[in-house]
C-alpha positions in Angstrom: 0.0 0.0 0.0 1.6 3.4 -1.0 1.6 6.0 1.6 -0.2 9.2 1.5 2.6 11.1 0.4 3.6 8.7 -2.4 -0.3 9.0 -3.5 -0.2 13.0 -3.6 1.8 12.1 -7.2 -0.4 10.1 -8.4 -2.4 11.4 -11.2 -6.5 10.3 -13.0 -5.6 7.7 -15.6 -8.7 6.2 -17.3 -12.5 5.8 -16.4 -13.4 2.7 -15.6 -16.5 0.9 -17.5 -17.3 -1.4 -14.9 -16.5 -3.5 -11.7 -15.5 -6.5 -13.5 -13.0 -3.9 -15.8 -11.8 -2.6 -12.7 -11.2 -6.3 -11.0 -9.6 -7.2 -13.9 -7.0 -4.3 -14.6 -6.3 -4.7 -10.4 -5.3 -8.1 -11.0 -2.9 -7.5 -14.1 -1.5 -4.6 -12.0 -0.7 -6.6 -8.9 1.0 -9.2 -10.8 3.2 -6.5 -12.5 4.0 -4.8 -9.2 2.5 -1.0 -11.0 1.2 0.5 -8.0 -1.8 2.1 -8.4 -5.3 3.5 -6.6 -9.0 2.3 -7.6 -11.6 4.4 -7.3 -15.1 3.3 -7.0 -17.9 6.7 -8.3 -20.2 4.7 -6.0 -22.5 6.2 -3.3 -24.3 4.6 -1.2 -26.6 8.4 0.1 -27.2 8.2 -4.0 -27.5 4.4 -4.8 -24.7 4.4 -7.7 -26.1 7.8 -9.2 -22.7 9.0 -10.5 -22.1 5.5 -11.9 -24.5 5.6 -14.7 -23.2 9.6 -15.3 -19.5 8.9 -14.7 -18.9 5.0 -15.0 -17.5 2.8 -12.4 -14.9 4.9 -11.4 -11.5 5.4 -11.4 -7.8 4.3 -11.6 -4.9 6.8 -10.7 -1.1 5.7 -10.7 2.4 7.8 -10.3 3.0 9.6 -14.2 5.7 7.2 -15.0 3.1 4.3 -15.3 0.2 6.0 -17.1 1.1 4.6 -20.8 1.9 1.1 -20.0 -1.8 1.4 -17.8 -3.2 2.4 -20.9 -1.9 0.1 -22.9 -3.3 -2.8 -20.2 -6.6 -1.0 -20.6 -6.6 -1.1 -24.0 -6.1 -4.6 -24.1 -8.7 -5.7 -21.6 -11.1 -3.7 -23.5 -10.1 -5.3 -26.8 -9.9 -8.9 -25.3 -13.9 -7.8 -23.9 -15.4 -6.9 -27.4 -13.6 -9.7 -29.4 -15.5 -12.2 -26.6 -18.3 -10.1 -26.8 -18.9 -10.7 -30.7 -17.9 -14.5 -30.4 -20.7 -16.5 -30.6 -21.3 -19.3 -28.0 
């Protein structure tokens, strides 16, 4: 877990589509040791409100790591519409 003062570096990445994006892109970055932050938009006072406006939420990492995020992101979300447009 970074400390708070590592965190004040970190910077927004990417929106997040969905929970099972986020999961997914938490995992990869674990296993490559990228530290990183995951945001949820959720609220329980407005039931997930700012979820349908703003997506799931989050991810925010130090600069240094923002392309190769991207490039994970990019990736997952390719990997999600080629299995979404398989049939089966």
């Amino acid at each position: 877990m970074p400390s708070i003062k590592d965190m004040e570096k970190y910077i927004k990445i990417a929106v997040l589509d969905d929970q099972f994006e986020a999961q997914l892109l938490e995992s990869v970055l674990k296993e490559r040791g990228i530290p990183h932050l995951l945001r949820s938009y959720y609220d329980t006072a407005f039931d997930g409100l700012f979820q349908t406006q703003k997506g799931w939420g989050y991810i925010s990492a130090p600069p240094e790591f923002s392309k190769n995020i991207e490039k994970i992101i990019a990736e997952l979300r390719k990997d999600k519409r080629l299995n979404q447009n398989c049939p089966g």
